[in-house]
N, C-alpha and C positions, 0 to 999 in steps of 0.2 A: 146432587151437590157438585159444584165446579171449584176447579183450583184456577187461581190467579197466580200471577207473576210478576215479581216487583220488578227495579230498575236493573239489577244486579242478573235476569234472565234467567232468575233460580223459580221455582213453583211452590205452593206455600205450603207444600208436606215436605219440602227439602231443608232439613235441619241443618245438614252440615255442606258443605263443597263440597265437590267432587276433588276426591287429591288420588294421588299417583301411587299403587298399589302396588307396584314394586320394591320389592326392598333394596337397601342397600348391597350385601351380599348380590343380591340377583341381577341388578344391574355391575355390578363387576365381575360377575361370572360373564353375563353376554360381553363385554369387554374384552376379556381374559379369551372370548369365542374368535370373537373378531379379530383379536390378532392370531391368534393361530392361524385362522383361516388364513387372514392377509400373509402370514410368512411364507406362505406356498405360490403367491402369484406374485411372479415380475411386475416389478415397477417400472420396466424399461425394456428396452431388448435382447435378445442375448446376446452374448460375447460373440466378435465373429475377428478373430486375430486375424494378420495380415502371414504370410508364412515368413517374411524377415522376422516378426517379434516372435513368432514360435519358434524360428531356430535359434534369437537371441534368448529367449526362456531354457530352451535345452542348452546352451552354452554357458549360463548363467549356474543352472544347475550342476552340470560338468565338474567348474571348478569350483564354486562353493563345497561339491561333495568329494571333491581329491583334495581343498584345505581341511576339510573337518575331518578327513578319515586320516590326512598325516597327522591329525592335531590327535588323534585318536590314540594311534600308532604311537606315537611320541610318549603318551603318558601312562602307559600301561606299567603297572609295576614298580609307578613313583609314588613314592612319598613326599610332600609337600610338608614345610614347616614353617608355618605362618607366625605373627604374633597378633595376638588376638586382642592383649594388654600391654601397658607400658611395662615393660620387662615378662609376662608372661607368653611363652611358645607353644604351639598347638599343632603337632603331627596331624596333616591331612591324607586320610589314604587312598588311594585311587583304585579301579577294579583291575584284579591282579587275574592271570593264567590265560589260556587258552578264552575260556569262558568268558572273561571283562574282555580282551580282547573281540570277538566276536559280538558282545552287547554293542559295545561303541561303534564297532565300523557299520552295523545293521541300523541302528541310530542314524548316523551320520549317514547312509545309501538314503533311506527311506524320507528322511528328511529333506534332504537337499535333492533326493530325484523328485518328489512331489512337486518341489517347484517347476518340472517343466509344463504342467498341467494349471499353473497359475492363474493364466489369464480364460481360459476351455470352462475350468471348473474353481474359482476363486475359494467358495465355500468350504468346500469337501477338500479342499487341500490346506485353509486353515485348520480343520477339525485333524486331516492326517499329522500337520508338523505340531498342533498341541498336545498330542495326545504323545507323539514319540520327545516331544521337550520335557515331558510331565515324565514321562518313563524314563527319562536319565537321569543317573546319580547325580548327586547334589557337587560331590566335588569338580563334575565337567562340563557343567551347566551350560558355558560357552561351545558345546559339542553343537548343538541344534539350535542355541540361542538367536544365533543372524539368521535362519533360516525361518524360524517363525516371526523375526523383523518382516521379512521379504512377504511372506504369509498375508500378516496384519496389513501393510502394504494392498497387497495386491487384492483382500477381500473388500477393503476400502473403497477402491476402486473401480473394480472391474464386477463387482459382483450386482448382479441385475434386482436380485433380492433386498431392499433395502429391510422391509422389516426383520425378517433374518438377518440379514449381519448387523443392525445395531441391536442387535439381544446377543448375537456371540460374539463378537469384539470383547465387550467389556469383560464378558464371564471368560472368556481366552486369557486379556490382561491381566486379570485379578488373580488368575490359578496359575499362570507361570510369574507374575509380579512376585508373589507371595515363598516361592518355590525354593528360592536360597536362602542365604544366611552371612552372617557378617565377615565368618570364617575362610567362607568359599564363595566370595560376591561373583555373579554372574559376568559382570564386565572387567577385567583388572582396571587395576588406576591408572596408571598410563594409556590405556584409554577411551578414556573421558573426554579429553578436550576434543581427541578427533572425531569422537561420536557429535559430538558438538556442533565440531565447525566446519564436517563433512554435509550437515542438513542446510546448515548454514547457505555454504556453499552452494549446493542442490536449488536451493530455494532463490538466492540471487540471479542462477544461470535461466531458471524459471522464469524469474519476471523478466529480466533482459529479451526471454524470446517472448513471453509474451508483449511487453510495449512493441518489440520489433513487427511482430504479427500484426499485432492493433494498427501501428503507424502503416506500414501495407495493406491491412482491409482499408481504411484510410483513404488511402492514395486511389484504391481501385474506384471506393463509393463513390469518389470526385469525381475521377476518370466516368464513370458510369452516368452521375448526374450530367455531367456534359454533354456526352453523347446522348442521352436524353433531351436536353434542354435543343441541340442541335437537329436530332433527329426530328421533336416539335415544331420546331423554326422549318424545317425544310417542309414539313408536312402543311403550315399555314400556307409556304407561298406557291406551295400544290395546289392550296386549297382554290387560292385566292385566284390563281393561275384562269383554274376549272370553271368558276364563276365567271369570271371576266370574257373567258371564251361566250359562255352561258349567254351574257346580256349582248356579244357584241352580235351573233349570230341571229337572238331574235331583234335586238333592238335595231340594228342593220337592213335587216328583212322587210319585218313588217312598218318602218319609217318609208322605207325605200316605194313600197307599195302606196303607202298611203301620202306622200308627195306624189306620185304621178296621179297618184285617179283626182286628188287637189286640183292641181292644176289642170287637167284634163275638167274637171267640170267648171273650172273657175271660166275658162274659153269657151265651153259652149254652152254658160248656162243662159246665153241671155238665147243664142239662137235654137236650143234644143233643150227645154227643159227637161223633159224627160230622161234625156240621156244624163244630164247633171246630174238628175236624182238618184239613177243607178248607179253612177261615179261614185255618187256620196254614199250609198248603199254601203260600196266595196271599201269605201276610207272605215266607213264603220265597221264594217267585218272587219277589214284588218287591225283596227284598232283593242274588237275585243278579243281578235286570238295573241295581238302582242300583251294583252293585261291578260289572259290565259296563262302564256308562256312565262311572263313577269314573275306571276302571282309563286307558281310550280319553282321557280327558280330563288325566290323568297323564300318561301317558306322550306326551302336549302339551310336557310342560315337560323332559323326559328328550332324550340324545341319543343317538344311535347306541353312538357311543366309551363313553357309559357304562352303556349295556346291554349291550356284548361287556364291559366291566370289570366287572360285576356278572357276568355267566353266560359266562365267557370261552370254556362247552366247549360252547355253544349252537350249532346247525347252524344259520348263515345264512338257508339257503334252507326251512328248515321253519317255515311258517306260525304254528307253535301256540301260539308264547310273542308273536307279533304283536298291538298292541291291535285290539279289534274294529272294525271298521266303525263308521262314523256314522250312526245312525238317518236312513230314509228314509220317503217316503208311501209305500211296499212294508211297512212294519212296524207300518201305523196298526190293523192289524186284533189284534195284539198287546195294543198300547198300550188298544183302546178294550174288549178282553178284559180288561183289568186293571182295568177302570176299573169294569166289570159287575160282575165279584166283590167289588167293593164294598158290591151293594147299587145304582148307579146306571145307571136304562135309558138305553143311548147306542145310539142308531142310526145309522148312517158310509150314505152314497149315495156316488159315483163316477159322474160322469155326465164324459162324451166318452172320446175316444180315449186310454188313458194312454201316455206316452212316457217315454224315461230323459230326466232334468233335471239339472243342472249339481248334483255333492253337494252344495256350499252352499246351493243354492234350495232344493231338498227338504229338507236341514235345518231351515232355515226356517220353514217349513211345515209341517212334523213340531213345531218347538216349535212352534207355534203355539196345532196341537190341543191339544199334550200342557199347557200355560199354559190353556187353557180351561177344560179338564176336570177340571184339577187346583182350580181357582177354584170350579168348579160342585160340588166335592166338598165343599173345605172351607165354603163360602158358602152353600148351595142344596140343603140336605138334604134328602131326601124330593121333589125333581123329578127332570124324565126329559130328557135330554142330545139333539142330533143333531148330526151332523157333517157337510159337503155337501164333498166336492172336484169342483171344476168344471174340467176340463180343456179352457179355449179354445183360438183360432187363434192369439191374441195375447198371453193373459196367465191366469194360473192364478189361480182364485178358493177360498178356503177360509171357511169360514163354521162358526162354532159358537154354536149355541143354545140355552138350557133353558128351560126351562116358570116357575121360579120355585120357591122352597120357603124352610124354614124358615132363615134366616138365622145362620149358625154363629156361634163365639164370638169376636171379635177383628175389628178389620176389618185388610184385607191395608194393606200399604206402599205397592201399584202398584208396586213396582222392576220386577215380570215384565211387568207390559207395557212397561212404559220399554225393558226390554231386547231385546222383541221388535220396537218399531220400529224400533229401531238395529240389529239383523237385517234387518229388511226395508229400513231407508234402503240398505243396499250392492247391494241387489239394485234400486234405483230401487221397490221395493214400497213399500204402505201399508198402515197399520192402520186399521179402524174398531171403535169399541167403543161401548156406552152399551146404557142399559134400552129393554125391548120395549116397544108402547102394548100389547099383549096379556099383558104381565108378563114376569118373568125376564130375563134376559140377552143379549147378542148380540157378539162378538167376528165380522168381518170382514177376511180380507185379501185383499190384489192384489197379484199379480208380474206384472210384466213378463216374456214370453217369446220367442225370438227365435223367426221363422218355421221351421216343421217342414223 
């Protein structure tokens, strides 16, 4: 025989719901647990005073306990004669001899010295100033009274324990509240008002520093956003700086290339095909390593999120659609191959040990040649190019030179050198340039290298 299940997810021998077997009692016993338990673990950190407000706590104490222990002194062996009713008087007697003398001033130490320990141990110095306010006589009430003020205060406050001190606060309040009598009120009448309008006061000098505070965080967040907002600004026209550099170096380059081999096959294509075609070979090659270098320099300004938005069915992990690499001195023999099919002899040396260099240095470096050669193209027709990389101990030297030749049409802007110093300032490098005494040209730099 099978049991079914109606809608309700119960099975057809389940008569009743399933309800909550706890009683009430038991659920407010585990309640009753939990906070116990909670009363023993900070809610916060502990107290960590400053030594100014510890020696203003001991000083505080000081004289709160030299007024209570004169007030002490003062009233030993007085009688007090109140009226209690309209025409009826009521002798109050205060502790008399050596003995009430002794009670009071021990009252009045213990009390008002706890307070130096106020802010170390908040709790345990409300429990000391209740327990010695509860222990004094009802006609001196005022003996310990401001000191478990200061007490209630300072457990308020400073005490890390919140579920413990709002369980002793109230029961503190309520057993010294309760403590006097009409006869022998805790605070005289005269004063009242200044209990009053001493909080008062307290509470206005409060808020004053607090707007003051607020209006100076204020002022700073401004200050802060600004130099933010400044800092971004200066960071875009880095950005844009960098880029610009970017396109002018290949687009400079590989244009420069691919007008001469142009024109160069445009002249001899009728009488040397062949040669045309090889011409046209190298406009082509150069054409796809400037959409090479384009593409890498593009996809600069692109992000992630909107290359999976553009090609959402792209495999992550496959390389292909990745932009390429950044030209390194591993690819000068490329570059200085390109530079030959022009028409111009450049001879590359490598002299020391070569080693892998940080991508941006060799970057660097890489434009460097490629800003030389590109200059010696358009500038220096009909001379012959060399290229030296000198691989030191301490610093990598690049050096491009030509021979001199006929002087092309336009003279350049300089922006490519401009850009290449400002490549080479991040790496602490330099650039040297100016004419040879032997003729032609001379581009030098220097990197700094960190030891091998």
């Amino acid at each position: 025989m099978t049991t079914g299940t109606d809608s309700a997810g119960r099975r057809d021998g389940d008569n009743e719901p399933v309800r909550n077997v706890r009683t009430t009692p038991a659920r407010l016993l585990e309640a009753a647990r939990r906070t116990v338990r909670d009363a023993g673990v900070p809610s916060g950190p502990p107290p960590r005073p400053t030594r100014r407000a510890r020696q203003f706590d001991v000083l505080v104490a000081l004289v709160l306990g030299i007024a209570t222990v004169y007030y002490g002194v003062d009233n030993v062996d007085n009688v007090v004669v109140r009226e209690i009713a309209p025409g009826v008087l009521r002798a109050v007697p205060r502790p008399t001899g050596p003995g009430g003398l002794a009670l009071m001033v021990t009252l009045a130490a213990v009390a008002s010295g706890a307070l130096a320990l106020r802010r170390r141990h908040p709790l345990a110095v409300l429990c000391v100033v209740t327990a010695a306010t509860l222990a004094t006589p009802q006609s001196v009430m005022r003996l310990t009274f401001y000191a478990f003020v200061i007490a209630v205060y300072s457990a308020a406050v400073y005490s890390p324990y919140r579920v413990a001190t709002l369980a002793a606060l109230p029961v503190s309040v309520v057993l010294v509240g309760t403590s006097g009598n009409s006869v022998t009120p805790i605070v005289p009448n005269e004063y009242i008002a200044l209990l009053i309008l001493v909080p008062m006061a307290v509470a206005a000098v409060g808020l004053r520093t607090w707007k003051l505070r607020t209006d100076e965080g204020r002022t700073r967040l401004s200050a802060l956003e600004r130099e933010q907002a400044e800092a971004l600004r200066r960071a875009v026209e880095h950005e844009r700086a960098r880029i610009a550099r970017e396109l002018h170096d290949v687009v400079t380059h590989n244009v420069s290339v691919m007008i001469i081999q142009a024109g160069a096959a445009r002249t001899i294509m009728k009488k040397s095909p062949e040669l045309a075609g090889e011409a046209l070979l190298a406009v082509e090659a150069g054409g796809r390593a400037a959409m090479t270098e384009l593409r890498h320099v593009m996809g600069l300004l692109t992000t992630t999120d909107e290359d999976e938005a553009a090609d959402p069915d792209a495999d992550p992990a496959d390389p292909a659609g990745a932009p390429a690499p950044q030209p390194g001195l591993d690819q000068l023999e490329t570059l200085v191959g390109r530079v030959r099919d022009t028409g111009l002899p450049v001879d590359l040396t490598v002299t020391g040990p070569a080693r892998p260099l940080p991508p941006g240095l060799e970057l660097a470096a890489y434009r460097v040649v490629q800003e030389a050669l590109t200059n010696t193209v358009k500038h220096a027709s009909g001379a012959t190019a060399a290229v030296t990389v000198e691989y030191g101990p301490e610093r990598l030297r690049v050096e491009v030179t030509d021979s001199g030749g006929t002087p092309g049409a336009g003279a350049g802007s300089g922006r490519g050198l401009i850009g290449l110093r400002e490549r080479l300032a991040v790496h602490d490098g330099t650039l040297t340039t100016g004419r040879r005494l032997t003729g032609g040209y001379r581009v030098e730099a220097l990197i700094p290298l960190e030891a091998p």
